[in-house]
N, C-alpha and C positions, 0 to 999 in steps of 0.2 A: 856392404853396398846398400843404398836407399833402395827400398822395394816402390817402386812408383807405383804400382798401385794401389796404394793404399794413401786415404789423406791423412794429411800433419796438421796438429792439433797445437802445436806448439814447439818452439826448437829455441837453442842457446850456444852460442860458442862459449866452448871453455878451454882450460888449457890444465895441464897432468903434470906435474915437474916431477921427478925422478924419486924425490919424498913421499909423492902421494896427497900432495897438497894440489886442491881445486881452485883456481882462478878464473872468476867470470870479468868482462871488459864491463867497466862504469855503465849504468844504465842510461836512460834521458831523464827517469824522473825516480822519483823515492816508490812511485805506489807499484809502477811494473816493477823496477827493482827487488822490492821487498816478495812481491808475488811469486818473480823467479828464484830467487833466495829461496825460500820457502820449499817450492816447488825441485829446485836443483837436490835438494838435501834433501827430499823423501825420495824421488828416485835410484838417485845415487849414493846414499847411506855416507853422505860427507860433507859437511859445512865446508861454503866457498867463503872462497876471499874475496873481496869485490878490489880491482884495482885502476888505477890509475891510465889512461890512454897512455904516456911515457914508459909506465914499469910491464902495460901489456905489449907494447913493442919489444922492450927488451924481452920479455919471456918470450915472445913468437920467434925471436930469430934462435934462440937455445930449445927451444920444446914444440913439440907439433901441436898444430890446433885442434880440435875436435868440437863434433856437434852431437849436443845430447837431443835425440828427437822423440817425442813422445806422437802417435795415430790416435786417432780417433777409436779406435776400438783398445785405447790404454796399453797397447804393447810400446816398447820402445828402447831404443838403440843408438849404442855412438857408433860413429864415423869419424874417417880422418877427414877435415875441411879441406878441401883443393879450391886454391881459385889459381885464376887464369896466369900463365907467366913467374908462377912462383917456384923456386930453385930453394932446395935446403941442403 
């Protein structure tokens, strides 16, 4: 569970498929992209995949989302992502 008090420094959905393989959703642009790139893989000791808006639907409805969140005081923690009205 997100500890609210504490602020977030920066966060990302990704998604875990059953391999062990990291999937983050296409960015907007190449320089955030490459930054969370970058950043997803020293946290989480694993090169993502960057994919496609189509191939992350079809992953979201076989695999749970998660959010990788990094504080301001550099600790940081996944979650499962919940939004509103979502049934798995």
């Amino acid at each position: 569970m997100e500890d609210s008090s504490k602020d977030i420094k920066r966060k990302t959905l990704f998604i875990e498929s059953s391999t062990g393989s990291a999937y983050l959703p296409r960015p907007d642009n190449w320089i955030s992209g490459w930054m969370r790139h970058i950043w997803f893989e020293h946290r989480m000791k694993k090169k993502p995949i960057i994919v496609s808006p189509k191939f992350w639907n079809t992953l979201s409805g076989k695999y749970d989302i998660k959010v990788l969140i990094e504080y301001l005081d550099h600790t940081f923690e996944v979650i499962f992502f919940e939004s509103e009205g979502e049934n798995k």
